[in-house]
N, C-alpha and C positions, 0 to 999 in steps of 0.2 A: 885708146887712152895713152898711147906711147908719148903724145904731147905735153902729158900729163905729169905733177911731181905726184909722187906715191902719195895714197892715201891712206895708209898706213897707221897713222897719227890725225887722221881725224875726228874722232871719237874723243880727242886730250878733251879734262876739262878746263877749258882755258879761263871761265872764270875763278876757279880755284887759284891756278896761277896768277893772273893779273890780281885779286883781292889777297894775296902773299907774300907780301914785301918779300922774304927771306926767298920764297920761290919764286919771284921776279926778278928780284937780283940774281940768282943764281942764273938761270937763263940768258940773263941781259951780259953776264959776265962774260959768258960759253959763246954767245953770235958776237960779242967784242972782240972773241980769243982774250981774252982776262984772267979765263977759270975750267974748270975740268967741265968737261960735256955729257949728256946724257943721249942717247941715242938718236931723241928724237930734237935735242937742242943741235945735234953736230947736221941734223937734217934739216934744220930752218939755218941755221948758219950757214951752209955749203949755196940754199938758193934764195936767200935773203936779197942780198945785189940784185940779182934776175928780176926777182918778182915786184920790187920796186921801180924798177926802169919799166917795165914792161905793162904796170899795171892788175901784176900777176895775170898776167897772163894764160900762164901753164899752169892757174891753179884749179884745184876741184870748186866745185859750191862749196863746200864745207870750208874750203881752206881760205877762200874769199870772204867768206862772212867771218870767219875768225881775223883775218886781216883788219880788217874794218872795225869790228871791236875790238881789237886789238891796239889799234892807232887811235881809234874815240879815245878809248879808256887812258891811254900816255897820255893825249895832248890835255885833256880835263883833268887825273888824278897827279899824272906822276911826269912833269913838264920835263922837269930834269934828266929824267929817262931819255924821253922824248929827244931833248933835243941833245944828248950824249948819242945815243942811236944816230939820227941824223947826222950830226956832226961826222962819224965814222961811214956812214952808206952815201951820205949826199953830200959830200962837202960843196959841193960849188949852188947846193938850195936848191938843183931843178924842180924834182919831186917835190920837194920837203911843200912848199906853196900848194900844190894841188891840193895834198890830203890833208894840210891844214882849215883851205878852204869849202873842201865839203865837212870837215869835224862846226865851222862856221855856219855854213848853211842846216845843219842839224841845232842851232842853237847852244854848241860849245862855245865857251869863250877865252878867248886863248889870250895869255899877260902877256904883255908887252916886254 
Protein backbone atom coordinates (compact mmCIF):
# COMPACT_ATOMS: atom_id res chain seq x y z
CA UNK A 1 0.00 0.00 0.00
CA UNK A 2 3.30 2.28 -0.37
CA UNK A 3 1.32 3.52 -3.67
CA UNK A 4 -1.11 4.41 -1.48
CA UNK A 5 -2.09 8.29 0.33
CA UNK A 6 -2.50 7.32 4.16
CA UNK A 7 -5.59 6.25 5.30
CA UNK A 8 -5.39 7.70 8.16
CA UNK A 9 -8.33 10.27 7.74
CA UNK A 10 -10.78 8.01 6.27
CA UNK A 11 -13.04 7.37 8.84
CA UNK A 12 -13.59 11.84 8.53
CA UNK A 13 -17.08 12.39 8.48
CA UNK A 14 -17.19 14.10 5.42
CA UNK A 15 -20.82 14.82 5.31
CA UNK A 16 -20.58 16.75 8.51
CA UNK A 17 -18.09 18.83 6.56
CA UNK A 18 -19.52 19.31 3.31
CA UNK A 19 -23.42 20.07 5.19
CA UNK A 20 -21.05 23.10 7.35
CA UNK A 21 -20.68 26.08 5.69
CA UNK A 22 -18.39 27.36 8.60
CA UNK A 23 -16.53 23.88 8.19
CA UNK A 24 -16.27 23.92 4.58
CA UNK A 25 -14.90 27.07 4.35
CA UNK A 26 -12.52 26.52 6.74
CA UNK A 27 -11.23 23.58 4.78
CA UNK A 28 -11.75 25.09 1.39
CA UNK A 29 -9.60 28.12 2.94
CA UNK A 30 -6.48 25.66 4.26
CA UNK A 31 -6.31 23.41 0.45
CA UNK A 32 -6.36 27.35 -1.10
CA UNK A 33 -3.47 28.32 1.50
CA UNK A 34 -6.02 31.02 2.64
CA UNK A 35 -6.23 29.98 6.38
CA UNK A 36 -4.64 27.97 9.11
CA UNK A 37 -4.70 23.97 8.49
CA UNK A 38 -5.81 21.14 10.47
CA UNK A 39 -3.87 18.00 10.06
CA UNK A 40 -5.84 16.24 7.97
CA UNK A 41 -6.75 19.66 5.82
CA UNK A 42 -2.68 20.12 5.23
CA UNK A 43 -2.96 16.24 4.15
CA UNK A 44 -5.65 16.60 1.31
CA UNK A 45 -3.90 20.05 0.53
CA UNK A 46 -0.37 18.57 0.04
CA UNK A 47 -2.13 15.68 -2.65
CA UNK A 48 -5.03 17.46 -3.96
CA UNK A 49 -3.00 18.37 -7.33
CA UNK A 50 -1.97 14.63 -7.48
CA UNK A 51 -5.18 13.09 -7.17
CA UNK A 52 -7.02 15.28 -9.53
CA UNK A 53 -4.51 14.82 -12.52
CA UNK A 54 -4.45 11.42 -11.88
CA UNK A 55 -7.88 10.42 -11.35
CA UNK A 56 -6.81 9.77 -7.65
CA UNK A 57 -5.14 7.39 -8.46
CA UNK A 58 -3.12 6.56 -5.24
CA UNK A 59 -6.31 6.81 -3.55
CA UNK A 60 -7.94 4.26 -0.95
CA UNK A 61 -11.75 3.15 -1.69
CA UNK A 62 -12.68 5.20 0.95
CA UNK A 63 -10.76 8.22 -0.22
CA UNK A 64 -12.42 7.77 -3.78
CA UNK A 65 -15.72 7.61 -2.76
CA UNK A 66 -15.16 10.61 -0.59
CA UNK A 67 -13.74 12.26 -3.72
CA UNK A 68 -16.74 11.69 -5.58
CA UNK A 69 -19.14 12.98 -3.09
CA UNK A 70 -17.19 15.33 -2.36
CA UNK A 71 -17.17 17.01 -6.10
CA UNK A 72 -21.17 15.86 -6.54
CA UNK A 73 -21.91 17.67 -3.51
CA UNK A 74 -19.73 21.44 -4.76
CA UNK A 75 -20.88 21.19 -8.14
CA UNK A 76 -24.89 20.86 -6.88
CA UNK A 77 -24.64 22.75 -3.53
CA UNK A 78 -21.89 25.03 -3.46
CA UNK A 79 -20.95 26.00 -7.19
CA UNK A 80 -18.80 28.83 -6.01
CA UNK A 81 -16.69 26.66 -4.09
CA UNK A 82 -16.52 24.47 -6.84
CA UNK A 83 -15.47 26.51 -9.23
CA UNK A 84 -12.88 28.78 -6.71
CA UNK A 85 -11.29 25.17 -6.26
CA UNK A 86 -10.98 24.57 -9.69
CA UNK A 87 -9.99 27.70 -10.71
CA UNK A 88 -6.76 27.35 -8.28
CA UNK A 89 -6.12 23.25 -9.12
CA UNK A 90 -7.15 23.31 -12.94
CA UNK A 91 -6.70 26.44 -14.31
CA UNK A 92 -6.40 25.62 -17.83
CA UNK A 93 -10.18 23.24 -17.24
CA UNK A 94 -8.42 19.75 -18.13
CA UNK A 95 -10.09 17.86 -15.41
CA UNK A 96 -12.48 20.28 -14.27
CA UNK A 97 -14.79 18.74 -17.68
CA UNK A 98 -14.48 15.23 -16.72
CA UNK A 99 -15.93 15.41 -13.06
CA UNK A 100 -18.36 17.81 -14.15
CA UNK A 101 -19.52 15.46 -16.76
CA UNK A 102 -20.00 12.47 -14.56
CA UNK A 103 -21.77 14.98 -11.52
CA UNK A 104 -24.07 15.30 -15.40
CA UNK A 105 -24.51 11.91 -16.01
CA UNK A 106 -25.81 11.28 -12.31
CA UNK A 107 -28.36 13.82 -13.12
CA UNK A 108 -26.70 16.99 -11.44
CA UNK A 109 -27.16 19.92 -13.10
CA UNK A 110 -24.63 22.35 -13.35
CA UNK A 111 -25.65 26.55 -14.13
CA UNK A 112 -24.30 27.97 -16.66
Amino acid sequence: ADDKYTDKYDKINLQEILENKRLLESYMDCVLGKGKYTPEGKELKDHLQEALETGCEKCTEAQEKGAETSIDYLIKNELEIWKELTAHFDPDGKWRKKYEDRAKAKGIVIPE
